[in-house]
SETI-417528 format. One record per atom (N, C-alpha, C): atom name; x, y, z; residue number from 1. Coordinates in pm, whole numbers. Each point is the difference from the previous one (the first is absolute). Example, Ala and Ser with C-alpha at 12.3 -4.5 7.8 and 13.67 -1.06 7.14 Angstrom:
BEGIN
+------+--------+--------+--------+-------+
| zado |      x |      y |      z | vexvo |
+------+--------+--------+--------+-------+
|    N |   1319 |   -569 |    780 |     1 |
|   CA |    -89 |    119 |      0 |     1 |
|    C |     90 |    120 |      0 |     1 |
|    N |    -35 |    105 |    -72 |     2 |
|   CA |     82 |    119 |      6 |     2 |
|    C |    -77 |    109 |     73 |     2 |
+------+--------+--------+--------+-------+
END
This chain:
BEGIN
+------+--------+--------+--------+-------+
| zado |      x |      y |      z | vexvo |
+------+--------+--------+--------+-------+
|    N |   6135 |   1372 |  -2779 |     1 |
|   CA |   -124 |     72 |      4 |     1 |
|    C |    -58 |      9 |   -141 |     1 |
|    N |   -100 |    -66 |    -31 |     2 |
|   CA |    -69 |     20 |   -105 |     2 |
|    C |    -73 |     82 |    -50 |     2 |
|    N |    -52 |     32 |   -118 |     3 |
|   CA |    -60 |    141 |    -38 |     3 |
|    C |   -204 |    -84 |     16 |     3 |
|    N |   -118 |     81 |     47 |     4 |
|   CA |    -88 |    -37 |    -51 |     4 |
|    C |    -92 |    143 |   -103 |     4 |
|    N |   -102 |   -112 |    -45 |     5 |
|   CA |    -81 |    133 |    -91 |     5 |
|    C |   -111 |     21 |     72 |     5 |
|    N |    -67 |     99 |     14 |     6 |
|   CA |   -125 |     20 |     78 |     6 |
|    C |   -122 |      2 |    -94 |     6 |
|    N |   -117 |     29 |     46 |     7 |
|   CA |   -112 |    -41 |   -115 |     7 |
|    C |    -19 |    132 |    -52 |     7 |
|    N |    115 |    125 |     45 |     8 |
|   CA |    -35 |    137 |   -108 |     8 |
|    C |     91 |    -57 |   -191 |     8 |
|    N |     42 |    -95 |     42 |     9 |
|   CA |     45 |    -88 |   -131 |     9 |
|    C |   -106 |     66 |   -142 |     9 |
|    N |     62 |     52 |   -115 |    10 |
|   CA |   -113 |     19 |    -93 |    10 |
|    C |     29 |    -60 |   -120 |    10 |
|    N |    137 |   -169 |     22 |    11 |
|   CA |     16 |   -105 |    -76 |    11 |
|    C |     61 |     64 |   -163 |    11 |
|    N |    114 |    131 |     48 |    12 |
|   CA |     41 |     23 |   -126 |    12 |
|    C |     52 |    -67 |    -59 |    12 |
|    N |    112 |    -59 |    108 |    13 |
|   CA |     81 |    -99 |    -92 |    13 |
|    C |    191 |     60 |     23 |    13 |
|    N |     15 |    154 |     28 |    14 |
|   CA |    121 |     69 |     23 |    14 |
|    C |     75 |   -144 |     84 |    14 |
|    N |    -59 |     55 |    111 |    15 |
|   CA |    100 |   -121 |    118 |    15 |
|    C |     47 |    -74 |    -45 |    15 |
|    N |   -102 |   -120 |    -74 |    16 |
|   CA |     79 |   -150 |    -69 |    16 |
|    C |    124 |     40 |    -64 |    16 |
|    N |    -33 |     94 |    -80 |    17 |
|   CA |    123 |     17 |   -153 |    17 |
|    C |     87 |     23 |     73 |    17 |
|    N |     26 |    114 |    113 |    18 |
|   CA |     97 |      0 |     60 |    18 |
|    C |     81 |    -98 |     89 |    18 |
|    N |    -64 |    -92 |     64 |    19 |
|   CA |     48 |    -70 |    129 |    19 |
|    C |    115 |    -73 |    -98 |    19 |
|    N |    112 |     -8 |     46 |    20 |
|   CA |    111 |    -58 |    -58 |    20 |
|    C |    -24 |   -160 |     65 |    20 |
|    N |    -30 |    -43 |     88 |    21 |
|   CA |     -3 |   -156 |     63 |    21 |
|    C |   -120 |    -33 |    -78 |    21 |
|    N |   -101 |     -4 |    -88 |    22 |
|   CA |   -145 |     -2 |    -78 |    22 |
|    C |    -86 |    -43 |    122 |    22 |
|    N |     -5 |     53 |    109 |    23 |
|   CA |    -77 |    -42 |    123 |    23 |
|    C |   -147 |     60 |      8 |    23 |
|    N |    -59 |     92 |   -114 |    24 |
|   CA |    -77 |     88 |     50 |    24 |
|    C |   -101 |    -84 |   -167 |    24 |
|    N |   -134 |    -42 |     29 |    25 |
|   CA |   -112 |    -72 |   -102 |    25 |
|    C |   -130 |     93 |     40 |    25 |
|    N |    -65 |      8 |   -124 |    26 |
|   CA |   -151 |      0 |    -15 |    26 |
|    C |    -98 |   -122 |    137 |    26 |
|    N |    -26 |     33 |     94 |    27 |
|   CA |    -90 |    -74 |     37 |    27 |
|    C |   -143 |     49 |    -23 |    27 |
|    N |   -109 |   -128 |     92 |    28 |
|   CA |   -146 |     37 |    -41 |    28 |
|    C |    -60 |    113 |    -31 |    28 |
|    N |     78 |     95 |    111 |    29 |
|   CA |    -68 |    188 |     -9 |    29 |
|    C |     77 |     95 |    -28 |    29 |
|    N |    135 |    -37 |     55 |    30 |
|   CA |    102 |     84 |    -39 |    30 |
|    C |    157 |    -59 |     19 |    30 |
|    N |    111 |     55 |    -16 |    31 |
|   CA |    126 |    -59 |     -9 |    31 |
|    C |     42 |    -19 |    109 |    31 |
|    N |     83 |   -144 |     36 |    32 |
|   CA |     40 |    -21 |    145 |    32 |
|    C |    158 |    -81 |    -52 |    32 |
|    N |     45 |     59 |    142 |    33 |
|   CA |    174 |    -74 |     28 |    33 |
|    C |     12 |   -107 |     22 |    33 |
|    N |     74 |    -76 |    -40 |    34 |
|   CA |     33 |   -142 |     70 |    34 |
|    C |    125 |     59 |     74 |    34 |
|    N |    -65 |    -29 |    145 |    35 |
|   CA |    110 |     32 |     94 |    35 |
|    C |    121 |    -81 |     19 |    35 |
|    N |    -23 |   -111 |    -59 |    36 |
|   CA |    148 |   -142 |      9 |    36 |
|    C |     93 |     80 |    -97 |    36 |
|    N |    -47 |     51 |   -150 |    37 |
|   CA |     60 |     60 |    -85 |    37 |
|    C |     68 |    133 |     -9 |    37 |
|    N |    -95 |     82 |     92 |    38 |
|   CA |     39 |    169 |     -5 |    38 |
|    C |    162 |     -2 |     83 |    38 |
|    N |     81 |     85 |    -81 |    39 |
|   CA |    125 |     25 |     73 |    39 |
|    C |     11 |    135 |     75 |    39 |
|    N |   -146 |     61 |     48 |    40 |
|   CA |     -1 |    145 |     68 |    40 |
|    C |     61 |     52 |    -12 |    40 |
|    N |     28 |     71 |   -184 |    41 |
|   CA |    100 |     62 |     20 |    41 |
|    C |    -56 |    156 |    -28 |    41 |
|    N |   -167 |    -27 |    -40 |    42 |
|   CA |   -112 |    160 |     22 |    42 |
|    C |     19 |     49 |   -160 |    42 |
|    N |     57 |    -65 |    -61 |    43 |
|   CA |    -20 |     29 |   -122 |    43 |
|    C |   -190 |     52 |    -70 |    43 |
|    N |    -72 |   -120 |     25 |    44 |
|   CA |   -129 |      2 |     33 |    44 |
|    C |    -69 |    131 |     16 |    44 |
|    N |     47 |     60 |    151 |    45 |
|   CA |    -76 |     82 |     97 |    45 |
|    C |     52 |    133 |    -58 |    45 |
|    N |    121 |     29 |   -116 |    46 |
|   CA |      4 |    122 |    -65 |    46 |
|    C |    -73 |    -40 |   -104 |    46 |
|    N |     -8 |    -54 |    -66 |    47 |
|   CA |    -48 |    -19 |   -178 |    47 |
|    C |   -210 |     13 |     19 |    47 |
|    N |    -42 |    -27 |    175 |    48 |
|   CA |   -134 |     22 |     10 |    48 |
|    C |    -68 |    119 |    -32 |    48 |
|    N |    -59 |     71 |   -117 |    49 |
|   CA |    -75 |    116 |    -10 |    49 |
|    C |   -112 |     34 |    102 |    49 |
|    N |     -3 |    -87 |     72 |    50 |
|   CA |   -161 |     62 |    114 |    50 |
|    C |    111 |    -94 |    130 |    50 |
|    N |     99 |    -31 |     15 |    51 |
|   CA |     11 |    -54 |    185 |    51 |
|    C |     -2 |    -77 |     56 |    51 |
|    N |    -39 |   -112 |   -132 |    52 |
|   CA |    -96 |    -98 |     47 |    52 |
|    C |    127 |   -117 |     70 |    52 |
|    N |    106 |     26 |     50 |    53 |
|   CA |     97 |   -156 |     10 |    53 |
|    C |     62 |     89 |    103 |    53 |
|    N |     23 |    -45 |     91 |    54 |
|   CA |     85 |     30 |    177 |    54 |
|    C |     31 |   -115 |     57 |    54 |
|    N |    105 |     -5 |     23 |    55 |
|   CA |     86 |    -61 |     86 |    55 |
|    C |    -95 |    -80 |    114 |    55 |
|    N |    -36 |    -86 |     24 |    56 |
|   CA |    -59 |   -172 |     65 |    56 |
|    C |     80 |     88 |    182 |    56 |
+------+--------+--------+--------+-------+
END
């Protein structure tokens, strides 16, 4: 089960630094998972200050 980001995303940057697999990039509007990469392990979905990453 992979983690996604929703568009309340406000592209801090927390998530990336944290994700231990480096699965989580800057895209066009805001930061997104590569789901082949993420090891769901929710690291992500605590380190979010606004919520923005839940469980797919």
């Amino acid at each position: 089960m992979a983690y996604v980001i929703s568009d309340s995303c406000i592209s801090c940057g927390t998530c990336a630094s944290g994700c231990p697999a480096g699965a989580i990039s800057q895209g066009d509007s805001q930061y997104e998972i590569d789901k082949d990469t993420c090891l769901s392990c929710g690291a992500c979905e605590s380190a979010c200050p606004v919520g923005a990453i839940s469980a797919e």
